[in-house]
MDAnalysis code that builds the backbone (N, CA, C; Angstrom):
import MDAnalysis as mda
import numpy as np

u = mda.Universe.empty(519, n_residues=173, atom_resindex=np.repeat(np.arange(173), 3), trajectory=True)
u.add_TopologyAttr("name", ["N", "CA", "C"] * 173)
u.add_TopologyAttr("resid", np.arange(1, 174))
u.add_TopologyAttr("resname", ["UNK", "UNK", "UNK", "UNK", "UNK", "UNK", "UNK", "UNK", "UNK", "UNK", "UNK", "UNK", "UNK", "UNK", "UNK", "UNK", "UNK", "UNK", "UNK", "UNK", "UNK", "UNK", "UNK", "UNK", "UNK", "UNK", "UNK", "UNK", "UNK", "UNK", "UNK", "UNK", "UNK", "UNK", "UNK", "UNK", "UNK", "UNK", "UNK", "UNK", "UNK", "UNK", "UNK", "UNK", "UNK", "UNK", "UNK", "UNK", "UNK", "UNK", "UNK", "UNK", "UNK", "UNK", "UNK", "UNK", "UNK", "UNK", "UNK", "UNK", "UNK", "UNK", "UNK", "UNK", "UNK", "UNK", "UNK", "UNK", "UNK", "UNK", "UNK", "UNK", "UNK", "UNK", "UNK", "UNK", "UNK", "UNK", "UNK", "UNK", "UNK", "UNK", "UNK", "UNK", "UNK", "UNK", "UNK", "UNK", "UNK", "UNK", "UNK", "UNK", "UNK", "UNK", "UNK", "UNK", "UNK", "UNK", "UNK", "UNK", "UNK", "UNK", "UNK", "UNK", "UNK", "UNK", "UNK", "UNK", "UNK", "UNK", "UNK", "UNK", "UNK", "UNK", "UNK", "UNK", "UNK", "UNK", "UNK", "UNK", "UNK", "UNK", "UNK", "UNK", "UNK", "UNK", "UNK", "UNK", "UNK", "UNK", "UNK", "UNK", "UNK", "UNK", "UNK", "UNK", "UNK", "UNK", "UNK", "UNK", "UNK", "UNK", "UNK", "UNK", "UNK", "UNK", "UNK", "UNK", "UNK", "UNK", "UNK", "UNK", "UNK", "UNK", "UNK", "UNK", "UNK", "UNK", "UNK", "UNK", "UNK", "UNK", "UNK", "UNK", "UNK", "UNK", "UNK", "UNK", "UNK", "UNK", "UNK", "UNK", "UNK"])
u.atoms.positions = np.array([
    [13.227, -19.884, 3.053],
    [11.878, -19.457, 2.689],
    [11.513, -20.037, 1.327],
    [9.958, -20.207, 1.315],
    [9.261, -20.395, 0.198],
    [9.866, -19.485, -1.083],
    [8.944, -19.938, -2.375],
    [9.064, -19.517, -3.550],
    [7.826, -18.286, -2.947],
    [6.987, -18.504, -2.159],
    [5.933, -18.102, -1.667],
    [6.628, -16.579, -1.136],
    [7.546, -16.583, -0.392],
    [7.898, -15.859, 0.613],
    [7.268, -14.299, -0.130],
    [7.195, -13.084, 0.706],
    [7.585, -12.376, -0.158],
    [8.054, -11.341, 0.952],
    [8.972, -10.118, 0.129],
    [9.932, -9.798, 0.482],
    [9.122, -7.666, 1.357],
    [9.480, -7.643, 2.645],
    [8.785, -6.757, 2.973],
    [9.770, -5.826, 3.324],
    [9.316, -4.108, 3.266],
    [10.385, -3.193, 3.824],
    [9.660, -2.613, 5.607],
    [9.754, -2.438, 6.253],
    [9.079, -1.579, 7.178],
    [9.575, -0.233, 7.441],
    [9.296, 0.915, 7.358],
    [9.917, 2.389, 7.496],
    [9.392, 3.081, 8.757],
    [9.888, 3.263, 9.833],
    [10.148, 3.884, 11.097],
    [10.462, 5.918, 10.858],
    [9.877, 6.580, 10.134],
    [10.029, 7.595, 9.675],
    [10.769, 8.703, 10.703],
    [11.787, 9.598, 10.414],
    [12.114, 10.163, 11.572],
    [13.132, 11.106, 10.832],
    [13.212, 12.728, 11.053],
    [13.559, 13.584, 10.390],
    [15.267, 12.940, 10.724],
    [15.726, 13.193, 12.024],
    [17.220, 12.789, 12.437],
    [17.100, 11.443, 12.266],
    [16.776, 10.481, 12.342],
    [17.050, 9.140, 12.193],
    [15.890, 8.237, 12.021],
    [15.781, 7.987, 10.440],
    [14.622, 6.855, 9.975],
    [14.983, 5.215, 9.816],
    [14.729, 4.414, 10.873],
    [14.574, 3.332, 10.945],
    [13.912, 2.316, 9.630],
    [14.842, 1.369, 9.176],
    [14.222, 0.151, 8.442],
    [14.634, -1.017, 8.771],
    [13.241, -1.918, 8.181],
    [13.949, -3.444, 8.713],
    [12.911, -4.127, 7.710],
    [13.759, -5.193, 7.216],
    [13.643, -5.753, 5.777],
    [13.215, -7.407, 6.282],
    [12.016, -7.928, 6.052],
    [11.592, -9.351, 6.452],
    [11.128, -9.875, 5.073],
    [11.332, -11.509, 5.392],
    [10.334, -12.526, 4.319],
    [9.262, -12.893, 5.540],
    [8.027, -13.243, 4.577],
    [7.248, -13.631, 5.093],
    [6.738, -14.373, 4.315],
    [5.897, -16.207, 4.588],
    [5.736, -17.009, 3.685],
    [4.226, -17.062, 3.799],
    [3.746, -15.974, 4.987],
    [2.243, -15.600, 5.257],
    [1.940, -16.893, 7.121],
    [3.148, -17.636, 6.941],
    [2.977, -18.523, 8.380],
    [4.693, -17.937, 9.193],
    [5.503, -18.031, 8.399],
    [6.555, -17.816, 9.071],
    [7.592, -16.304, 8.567],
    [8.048, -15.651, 9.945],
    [8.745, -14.838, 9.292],
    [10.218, -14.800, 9.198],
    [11.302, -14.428, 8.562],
    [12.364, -14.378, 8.694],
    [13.028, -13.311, 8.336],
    [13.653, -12.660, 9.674],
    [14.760, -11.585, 9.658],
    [15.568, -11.193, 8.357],
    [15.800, -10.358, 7.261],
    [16.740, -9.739, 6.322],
    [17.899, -9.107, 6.556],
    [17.140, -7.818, 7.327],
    [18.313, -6.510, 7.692],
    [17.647, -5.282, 8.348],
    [18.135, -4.899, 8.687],
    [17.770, -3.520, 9.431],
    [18.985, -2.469, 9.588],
    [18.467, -1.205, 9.567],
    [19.252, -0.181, 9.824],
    [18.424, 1.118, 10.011],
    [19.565, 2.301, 9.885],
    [18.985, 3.429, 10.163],
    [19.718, 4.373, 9.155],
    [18.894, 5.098, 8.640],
    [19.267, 6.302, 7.883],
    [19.354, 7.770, 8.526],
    [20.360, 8.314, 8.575],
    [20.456, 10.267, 9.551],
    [20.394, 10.860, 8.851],
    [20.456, 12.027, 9.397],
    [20.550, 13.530, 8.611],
    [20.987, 13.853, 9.476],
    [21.963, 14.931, 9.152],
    [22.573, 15.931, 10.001],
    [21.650, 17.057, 10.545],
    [21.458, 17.465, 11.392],
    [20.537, 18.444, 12.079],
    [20.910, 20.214, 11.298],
    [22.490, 19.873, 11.418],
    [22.774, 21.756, 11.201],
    [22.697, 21.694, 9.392],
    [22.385, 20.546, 8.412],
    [21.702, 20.959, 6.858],
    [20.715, 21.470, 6.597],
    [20.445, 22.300, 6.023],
    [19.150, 22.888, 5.768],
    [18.216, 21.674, 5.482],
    [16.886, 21.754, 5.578],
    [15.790, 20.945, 5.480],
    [15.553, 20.345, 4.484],
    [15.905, 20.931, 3.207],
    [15.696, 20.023, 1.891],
    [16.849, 19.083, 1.798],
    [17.854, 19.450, 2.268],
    [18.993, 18.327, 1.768],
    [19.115, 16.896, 3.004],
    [18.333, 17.290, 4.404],
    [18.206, 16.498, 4.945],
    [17.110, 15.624, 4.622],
    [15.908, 15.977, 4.229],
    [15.078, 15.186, 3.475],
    [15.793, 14.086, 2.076],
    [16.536, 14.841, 1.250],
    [17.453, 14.128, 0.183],
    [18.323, 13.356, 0.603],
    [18.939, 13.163, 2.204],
    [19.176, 12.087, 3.292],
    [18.819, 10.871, 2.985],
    [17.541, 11.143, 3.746],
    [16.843, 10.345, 3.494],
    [16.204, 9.656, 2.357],
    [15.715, 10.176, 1.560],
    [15.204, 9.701, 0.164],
    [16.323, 8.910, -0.330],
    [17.360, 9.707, -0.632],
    [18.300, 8.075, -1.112],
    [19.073, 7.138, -0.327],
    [19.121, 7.279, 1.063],
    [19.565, 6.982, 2.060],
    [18.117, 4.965, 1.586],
    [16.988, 5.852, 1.928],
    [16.116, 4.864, 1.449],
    [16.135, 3.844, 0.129],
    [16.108, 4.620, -1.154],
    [16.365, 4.268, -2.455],
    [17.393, 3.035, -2.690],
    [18.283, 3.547, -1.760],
    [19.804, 2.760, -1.861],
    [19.509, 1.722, -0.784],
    [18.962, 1.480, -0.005],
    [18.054, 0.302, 0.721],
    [17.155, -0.494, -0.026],
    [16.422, -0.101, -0.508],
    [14.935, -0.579, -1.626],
    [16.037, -1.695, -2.701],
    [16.569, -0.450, -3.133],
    [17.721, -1.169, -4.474],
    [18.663, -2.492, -3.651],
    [19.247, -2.228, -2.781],
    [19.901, -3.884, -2.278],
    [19.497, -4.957, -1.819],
    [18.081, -4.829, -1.029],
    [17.444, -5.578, -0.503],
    [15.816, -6.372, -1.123],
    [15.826, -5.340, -2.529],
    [14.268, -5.300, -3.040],
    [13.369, -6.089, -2.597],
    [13.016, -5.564, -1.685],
    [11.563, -5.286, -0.950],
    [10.105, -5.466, -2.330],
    [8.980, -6.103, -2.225],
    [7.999, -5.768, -3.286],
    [6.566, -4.985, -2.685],
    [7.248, -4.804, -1.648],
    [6.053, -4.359, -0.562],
    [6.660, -3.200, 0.802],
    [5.918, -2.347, 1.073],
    [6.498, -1.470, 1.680],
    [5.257, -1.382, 3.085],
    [6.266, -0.775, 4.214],
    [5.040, -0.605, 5.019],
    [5.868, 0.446, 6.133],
    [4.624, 1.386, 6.245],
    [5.053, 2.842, 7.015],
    [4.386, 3.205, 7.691],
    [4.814, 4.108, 9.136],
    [4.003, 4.253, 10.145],
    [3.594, 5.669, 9.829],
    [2.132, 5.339, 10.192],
    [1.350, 6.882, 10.104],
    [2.084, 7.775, 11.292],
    [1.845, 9.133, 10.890],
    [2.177, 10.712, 11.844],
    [1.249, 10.555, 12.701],
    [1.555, 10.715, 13.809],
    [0.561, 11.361, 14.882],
    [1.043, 12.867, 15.138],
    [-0.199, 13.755, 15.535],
    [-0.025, 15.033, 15.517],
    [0.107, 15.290, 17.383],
    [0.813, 15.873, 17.309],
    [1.556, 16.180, 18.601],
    [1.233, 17.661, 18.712],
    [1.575, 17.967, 20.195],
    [1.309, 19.533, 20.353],
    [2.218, 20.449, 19.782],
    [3.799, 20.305, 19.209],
    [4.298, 20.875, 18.319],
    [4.472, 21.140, 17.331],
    [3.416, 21.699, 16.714],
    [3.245, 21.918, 15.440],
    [4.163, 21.437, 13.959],
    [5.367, 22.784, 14.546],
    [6.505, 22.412, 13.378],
    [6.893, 20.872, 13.965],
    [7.159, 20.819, 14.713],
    [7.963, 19.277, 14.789],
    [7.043, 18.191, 14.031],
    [5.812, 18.272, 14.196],
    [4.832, 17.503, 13.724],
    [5.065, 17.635, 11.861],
    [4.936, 18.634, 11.924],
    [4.896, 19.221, 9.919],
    [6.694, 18.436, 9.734],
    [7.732, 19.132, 10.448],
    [9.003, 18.240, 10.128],
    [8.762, 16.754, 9.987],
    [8.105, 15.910, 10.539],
    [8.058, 14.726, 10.633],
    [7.263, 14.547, 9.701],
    [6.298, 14.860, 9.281],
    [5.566, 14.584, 8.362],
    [6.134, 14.730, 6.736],
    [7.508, 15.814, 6.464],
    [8.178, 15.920, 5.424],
    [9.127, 14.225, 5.667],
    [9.592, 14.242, 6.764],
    [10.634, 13.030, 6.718],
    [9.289, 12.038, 6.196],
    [7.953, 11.678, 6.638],
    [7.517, 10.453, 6.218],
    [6.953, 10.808, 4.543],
    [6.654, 11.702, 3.966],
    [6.761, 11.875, 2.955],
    [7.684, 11.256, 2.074],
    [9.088, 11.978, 2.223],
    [10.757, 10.431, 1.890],
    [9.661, 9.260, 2.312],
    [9.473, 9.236, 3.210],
    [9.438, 7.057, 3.383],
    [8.300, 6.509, 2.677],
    [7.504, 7.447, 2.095],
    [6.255, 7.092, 1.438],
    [6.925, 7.652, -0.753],
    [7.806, 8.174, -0.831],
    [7.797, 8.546, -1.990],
    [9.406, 7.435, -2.642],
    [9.625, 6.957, -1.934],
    [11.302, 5.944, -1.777],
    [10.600, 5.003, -2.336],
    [9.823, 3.966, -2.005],
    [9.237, 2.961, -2.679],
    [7.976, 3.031, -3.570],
    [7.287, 4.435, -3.284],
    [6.260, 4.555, -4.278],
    [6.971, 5.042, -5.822],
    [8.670, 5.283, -6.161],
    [9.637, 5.467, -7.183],
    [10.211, 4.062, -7.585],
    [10.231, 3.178, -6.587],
    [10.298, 1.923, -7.179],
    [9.720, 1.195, -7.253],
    [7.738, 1.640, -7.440],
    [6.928, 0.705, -7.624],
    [6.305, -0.552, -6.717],
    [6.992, 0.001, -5.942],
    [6.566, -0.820, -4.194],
    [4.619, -0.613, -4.025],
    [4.356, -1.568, -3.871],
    [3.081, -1.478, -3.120],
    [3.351, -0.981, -1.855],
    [2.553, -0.382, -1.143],
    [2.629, 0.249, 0.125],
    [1.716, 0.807, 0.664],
    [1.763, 0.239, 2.255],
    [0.553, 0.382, 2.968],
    [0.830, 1.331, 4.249],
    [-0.425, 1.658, 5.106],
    [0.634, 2.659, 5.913],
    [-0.449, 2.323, 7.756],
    [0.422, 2.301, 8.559],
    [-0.955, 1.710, 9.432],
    [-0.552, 2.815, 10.927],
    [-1.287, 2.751, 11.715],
    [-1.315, 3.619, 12.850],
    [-0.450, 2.505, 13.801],
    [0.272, 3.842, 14.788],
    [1.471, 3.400, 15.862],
    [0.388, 2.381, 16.442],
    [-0.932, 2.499, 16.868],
    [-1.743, 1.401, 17.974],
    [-1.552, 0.176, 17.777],
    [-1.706, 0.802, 16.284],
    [-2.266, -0.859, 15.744],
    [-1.022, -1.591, 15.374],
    [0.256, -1.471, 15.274],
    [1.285, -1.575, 15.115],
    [2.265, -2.089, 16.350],
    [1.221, -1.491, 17.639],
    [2.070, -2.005, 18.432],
    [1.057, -3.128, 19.506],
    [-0.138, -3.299, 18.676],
    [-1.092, -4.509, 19.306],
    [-0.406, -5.476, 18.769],
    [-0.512, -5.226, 17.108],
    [-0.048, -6.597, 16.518],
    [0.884, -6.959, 16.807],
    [2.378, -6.443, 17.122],
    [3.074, -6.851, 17.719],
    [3.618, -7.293, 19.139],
    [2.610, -6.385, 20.260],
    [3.315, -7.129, 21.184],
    [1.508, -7.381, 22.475],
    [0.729, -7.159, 21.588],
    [-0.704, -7.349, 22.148],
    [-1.714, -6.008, 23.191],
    [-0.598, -5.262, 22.825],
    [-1.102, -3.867, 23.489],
    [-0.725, -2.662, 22.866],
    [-2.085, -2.034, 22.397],
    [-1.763, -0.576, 21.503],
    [-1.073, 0.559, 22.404],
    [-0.846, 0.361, 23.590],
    [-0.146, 1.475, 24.170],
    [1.372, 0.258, 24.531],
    [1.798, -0.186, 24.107],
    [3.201, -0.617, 24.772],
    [3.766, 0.107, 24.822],
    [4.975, 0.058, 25.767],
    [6.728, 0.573, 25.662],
    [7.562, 0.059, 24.539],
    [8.747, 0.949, 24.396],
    [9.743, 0.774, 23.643],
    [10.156, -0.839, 23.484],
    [10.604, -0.914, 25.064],
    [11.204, -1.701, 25.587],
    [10.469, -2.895, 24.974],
    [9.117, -2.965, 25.267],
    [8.215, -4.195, 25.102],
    [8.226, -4.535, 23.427],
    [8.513, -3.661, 22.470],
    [8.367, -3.614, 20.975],
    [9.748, -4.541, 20.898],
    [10.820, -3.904, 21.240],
    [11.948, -4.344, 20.853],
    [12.357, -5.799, 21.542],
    [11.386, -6.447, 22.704],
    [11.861, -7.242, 22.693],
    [10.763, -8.651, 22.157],
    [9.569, -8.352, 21.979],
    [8.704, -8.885, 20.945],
    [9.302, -9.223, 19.437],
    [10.221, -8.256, 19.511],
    [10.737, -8.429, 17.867],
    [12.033, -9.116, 17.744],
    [12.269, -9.071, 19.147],
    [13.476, -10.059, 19.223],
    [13.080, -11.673, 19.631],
    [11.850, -11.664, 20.023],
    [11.334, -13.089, 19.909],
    [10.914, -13.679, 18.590],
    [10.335, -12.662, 18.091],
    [9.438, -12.981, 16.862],
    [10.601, -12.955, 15.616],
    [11.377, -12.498, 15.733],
    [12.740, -12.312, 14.480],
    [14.059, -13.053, 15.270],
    [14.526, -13.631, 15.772],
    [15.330, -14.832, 16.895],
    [16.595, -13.965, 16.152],
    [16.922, -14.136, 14.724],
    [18.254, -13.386, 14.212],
    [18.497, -11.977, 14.395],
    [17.700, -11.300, 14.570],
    [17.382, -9.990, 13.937],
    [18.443, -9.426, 15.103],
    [19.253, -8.423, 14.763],
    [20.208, -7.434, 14.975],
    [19.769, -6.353, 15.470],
    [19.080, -5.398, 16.116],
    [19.338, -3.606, 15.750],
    [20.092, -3.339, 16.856],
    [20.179, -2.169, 16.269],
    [21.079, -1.224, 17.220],
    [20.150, 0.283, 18.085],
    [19.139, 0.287, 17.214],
    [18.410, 1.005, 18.039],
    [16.710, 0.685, 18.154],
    [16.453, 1.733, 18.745],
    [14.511, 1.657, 18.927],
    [13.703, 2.003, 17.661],
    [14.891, 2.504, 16.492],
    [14.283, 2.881, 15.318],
    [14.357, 1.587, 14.666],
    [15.119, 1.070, 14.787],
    [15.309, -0.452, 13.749],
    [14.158, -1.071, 14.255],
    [14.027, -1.592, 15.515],
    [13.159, -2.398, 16.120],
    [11.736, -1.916, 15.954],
    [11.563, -0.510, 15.577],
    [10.266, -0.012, 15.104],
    [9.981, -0.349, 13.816],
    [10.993, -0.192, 12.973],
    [10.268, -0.267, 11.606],
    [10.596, -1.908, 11.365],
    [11.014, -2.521, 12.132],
    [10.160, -4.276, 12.207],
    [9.686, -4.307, 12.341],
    [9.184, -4.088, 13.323],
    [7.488, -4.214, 14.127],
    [6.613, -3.677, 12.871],
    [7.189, -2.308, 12.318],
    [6.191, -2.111, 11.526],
    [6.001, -3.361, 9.967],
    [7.117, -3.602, 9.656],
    [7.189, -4.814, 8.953],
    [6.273, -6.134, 9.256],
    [6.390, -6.283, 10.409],
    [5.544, -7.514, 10.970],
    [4.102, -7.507, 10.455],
    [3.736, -6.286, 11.281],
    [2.525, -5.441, 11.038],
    [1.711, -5.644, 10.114],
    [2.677, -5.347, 9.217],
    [2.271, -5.439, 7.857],
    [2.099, -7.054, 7.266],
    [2.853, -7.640, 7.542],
    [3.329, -9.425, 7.255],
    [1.625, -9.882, 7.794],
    [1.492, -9.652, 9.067],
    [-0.005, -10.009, 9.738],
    [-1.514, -9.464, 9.106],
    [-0.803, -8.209, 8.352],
    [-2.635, -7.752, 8.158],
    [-2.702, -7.330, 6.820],
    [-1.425, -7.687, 5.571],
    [-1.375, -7.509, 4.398],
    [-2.530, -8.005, 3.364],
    [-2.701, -9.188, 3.818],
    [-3.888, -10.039, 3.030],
    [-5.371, -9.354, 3.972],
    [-5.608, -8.855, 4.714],
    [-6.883, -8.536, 4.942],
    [-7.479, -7.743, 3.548],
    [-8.969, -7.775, 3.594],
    [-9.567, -7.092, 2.651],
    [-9.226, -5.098, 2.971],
    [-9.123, -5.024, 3.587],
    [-9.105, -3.439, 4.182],
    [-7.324, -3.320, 3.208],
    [-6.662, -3.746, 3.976],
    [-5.420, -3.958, 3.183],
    [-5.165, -3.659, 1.961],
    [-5.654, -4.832, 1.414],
    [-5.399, -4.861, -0.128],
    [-6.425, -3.802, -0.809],
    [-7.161, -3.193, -0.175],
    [-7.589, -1.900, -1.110],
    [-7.057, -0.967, -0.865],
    [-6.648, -0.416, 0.656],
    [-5.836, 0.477, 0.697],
    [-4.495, 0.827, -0.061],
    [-3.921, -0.955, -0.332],
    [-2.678, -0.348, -0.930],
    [-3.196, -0.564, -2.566],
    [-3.938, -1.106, -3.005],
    [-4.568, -0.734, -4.610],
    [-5.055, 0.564, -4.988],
    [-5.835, 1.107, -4.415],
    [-6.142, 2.564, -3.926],
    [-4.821, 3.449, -3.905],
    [-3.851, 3.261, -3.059],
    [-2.581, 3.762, -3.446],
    [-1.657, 4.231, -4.637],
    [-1.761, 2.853, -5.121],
    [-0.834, 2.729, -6.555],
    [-1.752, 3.478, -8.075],
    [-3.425, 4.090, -7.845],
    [-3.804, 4.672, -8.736],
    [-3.200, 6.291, -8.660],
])
């Protein structure tokens, strides 16, 4: 990659298991970093599984430094608490790089999964293997890794739009 490149995180938010996957992008070409997944144990109480995550993240940000972050919005589901739980886990994925000064943008599952595989309602299946075309190296081990590429991509494709760059300027005040 370019001097150009620059270095992206994508966050797959998820109370038991939050997905990341780390790309360059030179704005024409992308190239695979890393990916993984961060857990929490289910039977910890709720704050320390959140603290899971948060440095589970932190300690990602810090090896790979990312200058740009990108996270998938909550959709509200008919289960309330599960919905509010998920929404504490994306909280971690929104407060991990907004501590290390990450720009960061945050975009809806649709649109996340047009840009990547040309249809806002895809399957799993169809994400993960879009991202295995579009990333040729790229590794995961699960549907969370392969999500928060996609969400990476996502981001790689619609970072420079005008909508974009105010949202995440707007952010950082």
């Amino acid at each position: 990659m370019s001097n150009t490149a620059i270095r992206i995180i994508g966050i797959d938010p998820g109370l038991r298991r939050t997905g990341w996957g780390v790309l360059e992008s030179d704005g024409v070409r992308l190239v695979y970093v890393a990916s993984g997944h961060i857990t929490s144990a289910s039977e910890d109480d709720l704050a320390y599984r959140l603290r899971e995550l948060y440095e589970g993240l932190t300690s990602v940000i810090a090896s790979f430094k990312p200058v740009e972050a990108a996270v998938e919005e909550t959709f509200v589901n008919e289960n309330a608490r599960a919905t509010l739980k998920l929404g504490q886990a994306r909280g971690m994925a929104l407060l991990a790089p907004a501590m290390k000064g990450l720009r960061i943008a945050e975009y809806q599952p649709n649109l996340i999964k047009k840009t990547v595989v040309g249809a806002g309602h895809a399957e799993k299946r169809q994400i993960q293997m879009m991202v295995s075309m579009l990333l040729p190296k790229a590794r995961f081990e699960s549907a969370d890794e392969a999500d928060a590429l996609a969400i990476a991509i996502c981001h790689a494709n619609h970072r420079t739009s005008p909508a974009a760059r105010l949202a995440m300027e707007n952010a950082r005040r």
